[in-house]
N, CA, C and O of each residue as an XYZ file, in Angstrom:
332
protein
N      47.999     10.685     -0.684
C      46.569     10.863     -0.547
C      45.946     10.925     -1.932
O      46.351     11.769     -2.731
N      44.934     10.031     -2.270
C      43.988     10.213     -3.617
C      43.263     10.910     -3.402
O      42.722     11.001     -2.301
N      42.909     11.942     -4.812
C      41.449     12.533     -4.701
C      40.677     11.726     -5.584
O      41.249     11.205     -6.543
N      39.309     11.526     -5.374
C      38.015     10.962     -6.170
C      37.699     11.651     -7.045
O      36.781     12.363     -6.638
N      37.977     11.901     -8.230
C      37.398     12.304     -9.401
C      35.484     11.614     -9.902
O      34.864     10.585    -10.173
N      35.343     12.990     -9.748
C      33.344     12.297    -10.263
C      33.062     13.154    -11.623
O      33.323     14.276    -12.059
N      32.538     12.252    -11.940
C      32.073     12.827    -13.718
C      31.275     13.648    -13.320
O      30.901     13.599    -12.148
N      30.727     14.780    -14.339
C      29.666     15.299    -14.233
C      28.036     14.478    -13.850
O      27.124     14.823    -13.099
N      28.177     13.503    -14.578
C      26.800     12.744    -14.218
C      26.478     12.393    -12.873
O      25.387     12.597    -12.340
N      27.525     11.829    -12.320
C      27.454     11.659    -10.869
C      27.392     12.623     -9.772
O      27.183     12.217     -8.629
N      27.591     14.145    -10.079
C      27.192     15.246     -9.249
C      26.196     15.578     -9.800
O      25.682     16.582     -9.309
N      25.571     15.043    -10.836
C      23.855     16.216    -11.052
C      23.133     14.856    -10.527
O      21.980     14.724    -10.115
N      23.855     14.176    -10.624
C      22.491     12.859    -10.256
C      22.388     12.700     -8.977
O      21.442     12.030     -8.563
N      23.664     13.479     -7.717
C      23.282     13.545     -6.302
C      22.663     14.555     -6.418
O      21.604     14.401     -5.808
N      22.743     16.015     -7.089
C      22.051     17.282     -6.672
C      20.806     17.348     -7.056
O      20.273     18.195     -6.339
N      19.439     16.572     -8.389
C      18.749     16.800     -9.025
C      17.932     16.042     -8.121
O      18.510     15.126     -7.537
N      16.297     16.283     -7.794
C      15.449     15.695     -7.792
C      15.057     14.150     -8.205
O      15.665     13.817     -9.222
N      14.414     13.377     -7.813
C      13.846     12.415     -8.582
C      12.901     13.257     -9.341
O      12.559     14.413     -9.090
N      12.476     12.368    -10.465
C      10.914     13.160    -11.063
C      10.206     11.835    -10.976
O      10.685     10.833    -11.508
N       9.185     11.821    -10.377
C       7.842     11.232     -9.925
C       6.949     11.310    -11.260
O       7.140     12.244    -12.038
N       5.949     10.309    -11.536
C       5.125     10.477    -12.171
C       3.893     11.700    -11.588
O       3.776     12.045    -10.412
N       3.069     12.202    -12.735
C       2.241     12.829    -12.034
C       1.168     12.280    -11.384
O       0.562     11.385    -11.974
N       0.593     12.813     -9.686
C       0.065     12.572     -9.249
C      -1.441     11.390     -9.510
O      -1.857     10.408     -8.895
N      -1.951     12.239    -10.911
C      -2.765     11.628    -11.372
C      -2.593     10.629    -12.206
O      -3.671     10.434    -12.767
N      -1.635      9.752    -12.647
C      -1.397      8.804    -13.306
C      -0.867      7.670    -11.946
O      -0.385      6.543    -12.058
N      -1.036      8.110    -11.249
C      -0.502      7.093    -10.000
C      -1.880      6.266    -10.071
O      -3.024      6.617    -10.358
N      -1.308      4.999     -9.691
C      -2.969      3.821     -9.872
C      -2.403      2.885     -8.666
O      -2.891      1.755     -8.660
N      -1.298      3.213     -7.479
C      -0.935      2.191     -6.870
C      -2.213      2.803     -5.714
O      -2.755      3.904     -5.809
N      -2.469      1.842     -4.732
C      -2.751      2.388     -3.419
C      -1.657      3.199     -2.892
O      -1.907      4.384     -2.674
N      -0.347      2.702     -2.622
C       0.538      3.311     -1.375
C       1.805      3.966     -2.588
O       2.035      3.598     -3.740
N       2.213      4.657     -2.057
C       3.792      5.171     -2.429
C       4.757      5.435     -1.325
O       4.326      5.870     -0.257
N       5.973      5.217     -1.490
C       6.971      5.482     -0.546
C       6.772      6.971      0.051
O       5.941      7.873     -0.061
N       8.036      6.734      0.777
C       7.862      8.142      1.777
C       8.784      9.031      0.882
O       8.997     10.149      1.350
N       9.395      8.735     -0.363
C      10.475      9.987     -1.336
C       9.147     10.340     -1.964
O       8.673     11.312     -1.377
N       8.451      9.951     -2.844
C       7.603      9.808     -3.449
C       6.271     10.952     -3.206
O       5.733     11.856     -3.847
N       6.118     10.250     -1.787
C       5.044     11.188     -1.311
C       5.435     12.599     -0.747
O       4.749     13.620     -0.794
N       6.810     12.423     -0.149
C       7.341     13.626     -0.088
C       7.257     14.793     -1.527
O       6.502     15.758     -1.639
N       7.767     14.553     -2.005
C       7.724     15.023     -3.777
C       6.211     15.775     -3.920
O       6.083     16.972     -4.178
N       5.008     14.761     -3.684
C       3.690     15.447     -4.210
C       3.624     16.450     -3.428
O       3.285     17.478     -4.013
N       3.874     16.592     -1.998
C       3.491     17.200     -1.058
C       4.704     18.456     -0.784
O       4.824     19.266      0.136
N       5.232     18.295     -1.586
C       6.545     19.308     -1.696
C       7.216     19.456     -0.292
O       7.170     20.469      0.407
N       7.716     18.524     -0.054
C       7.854     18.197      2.011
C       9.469     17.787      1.318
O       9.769     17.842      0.126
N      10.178     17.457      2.239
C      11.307     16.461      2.264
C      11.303     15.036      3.079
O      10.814     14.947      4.205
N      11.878     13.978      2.414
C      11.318     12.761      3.127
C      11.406     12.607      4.323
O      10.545     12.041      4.996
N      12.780     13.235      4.899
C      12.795     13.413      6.677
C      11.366     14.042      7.226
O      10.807     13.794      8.294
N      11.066     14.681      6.466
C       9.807     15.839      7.093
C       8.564     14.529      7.795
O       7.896     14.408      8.822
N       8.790     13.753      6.537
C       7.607     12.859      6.106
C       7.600     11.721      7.187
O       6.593     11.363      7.798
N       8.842     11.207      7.338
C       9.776     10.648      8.282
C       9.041     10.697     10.032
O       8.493      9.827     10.709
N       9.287     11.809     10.229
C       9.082     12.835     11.328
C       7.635     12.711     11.981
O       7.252     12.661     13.150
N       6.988     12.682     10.748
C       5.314     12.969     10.996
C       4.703     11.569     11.349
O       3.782     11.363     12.139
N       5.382     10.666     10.627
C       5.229      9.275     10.633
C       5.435      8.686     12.450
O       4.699      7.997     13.156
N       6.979      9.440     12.752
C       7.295      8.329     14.270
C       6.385      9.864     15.213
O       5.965      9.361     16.255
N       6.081     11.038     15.197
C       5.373     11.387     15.906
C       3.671     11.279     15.761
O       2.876     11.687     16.608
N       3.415     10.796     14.810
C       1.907     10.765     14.113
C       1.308     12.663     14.100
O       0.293     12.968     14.728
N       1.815     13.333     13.602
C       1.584     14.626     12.920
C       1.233     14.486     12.093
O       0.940     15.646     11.804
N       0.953     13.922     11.292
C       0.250     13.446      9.793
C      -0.683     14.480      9.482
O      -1.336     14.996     10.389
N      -0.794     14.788      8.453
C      -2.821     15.734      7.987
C      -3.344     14.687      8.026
O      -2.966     13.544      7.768
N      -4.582     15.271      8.490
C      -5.479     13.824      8.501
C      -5.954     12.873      7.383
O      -5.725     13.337      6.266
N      -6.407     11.964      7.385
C      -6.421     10.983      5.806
C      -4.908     10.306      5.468
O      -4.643      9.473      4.601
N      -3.999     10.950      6.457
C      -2.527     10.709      5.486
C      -1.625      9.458      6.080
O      -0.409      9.355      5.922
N      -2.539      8.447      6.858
C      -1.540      7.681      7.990
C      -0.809      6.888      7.153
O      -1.422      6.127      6.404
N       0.464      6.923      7.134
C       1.244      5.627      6.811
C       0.897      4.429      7.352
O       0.523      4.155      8.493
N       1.112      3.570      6.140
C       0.989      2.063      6.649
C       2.850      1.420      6.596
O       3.600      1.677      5.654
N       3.117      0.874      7.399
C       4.120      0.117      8.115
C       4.357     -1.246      7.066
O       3.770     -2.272      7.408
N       5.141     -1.293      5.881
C       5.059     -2.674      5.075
C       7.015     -3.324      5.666
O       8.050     -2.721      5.381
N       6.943     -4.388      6.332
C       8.377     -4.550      6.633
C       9.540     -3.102      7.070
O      10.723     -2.808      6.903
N       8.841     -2.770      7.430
C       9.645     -1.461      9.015
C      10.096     -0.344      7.856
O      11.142      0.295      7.963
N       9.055     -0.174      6.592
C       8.901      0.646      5.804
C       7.911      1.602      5.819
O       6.936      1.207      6.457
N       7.760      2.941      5.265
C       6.446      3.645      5.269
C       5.931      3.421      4.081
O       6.682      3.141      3.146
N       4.584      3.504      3.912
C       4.018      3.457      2.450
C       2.786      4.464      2.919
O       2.195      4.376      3.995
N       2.569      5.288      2.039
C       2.451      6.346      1.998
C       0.797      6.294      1.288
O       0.985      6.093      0.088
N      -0.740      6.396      1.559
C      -2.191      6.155      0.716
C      -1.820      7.533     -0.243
O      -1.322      8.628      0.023
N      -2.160      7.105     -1.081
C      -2.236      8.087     -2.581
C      -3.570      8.858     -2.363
O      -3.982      9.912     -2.847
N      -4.000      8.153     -1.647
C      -5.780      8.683     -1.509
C      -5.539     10.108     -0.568
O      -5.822     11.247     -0.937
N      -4.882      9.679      0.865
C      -4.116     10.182      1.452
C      -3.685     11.661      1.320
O      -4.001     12.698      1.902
N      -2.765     11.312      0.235
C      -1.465     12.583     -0.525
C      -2.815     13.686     -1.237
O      -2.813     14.909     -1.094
N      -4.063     12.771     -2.119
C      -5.036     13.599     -2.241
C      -5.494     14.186     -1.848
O      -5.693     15.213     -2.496
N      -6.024     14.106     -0.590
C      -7.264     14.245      0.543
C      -6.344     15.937      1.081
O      -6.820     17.073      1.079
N      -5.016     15.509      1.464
C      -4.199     16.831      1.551
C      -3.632     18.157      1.014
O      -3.032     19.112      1.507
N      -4.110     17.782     -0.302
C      -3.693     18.325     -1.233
C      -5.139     18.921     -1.716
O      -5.070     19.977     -2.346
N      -6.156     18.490     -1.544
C      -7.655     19.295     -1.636
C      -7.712     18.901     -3.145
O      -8.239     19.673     -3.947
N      -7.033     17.387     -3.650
C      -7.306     17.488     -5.095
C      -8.325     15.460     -4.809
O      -8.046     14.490     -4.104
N      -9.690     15.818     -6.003
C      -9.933     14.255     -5.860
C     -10.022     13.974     -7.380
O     -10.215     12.829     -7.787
């Protein structure tokens, strides 16, 4: 039986966060559902969730790009009580 030896880099890089740009330097319309999870301090399943039941805050509907979520930045704002 082998064991898998993992460097250090490869266990902080499953355990660590992405880091996102800040909110306000975002200039796209949409962001993914990791992404928007992140601003909204949610987890992407959460985000996931809200999406196939439509629980959303309001302003926040995902748009559907190829059986993807994309996420309005305007949206992530509007929820967040920041313009």
């Amino acid at each position: 039986m082998q064991t898998t030896q993992h460097c250090a880099e490869t266990r902080r890089a499953a355990t660590e966060p992405h880091q996102f740009p800040s909110l306000d330097l975002v200039n796209r319309p949409t962001v993914p559902t990791e992404q928007a999870a992140y601003y909204l301090n949610r987890r992407p399943q959460t985000m996931r969730g809200w999406a196939s039941a439509e629980t959303f805050p309001d302003g926040l509907r995902p748009v559907r790009i190829n059986g993807r979520l994309a996420w309005p930045v305007s949206g992530i704002r509007s929820a967040l009580g920041v313009q």
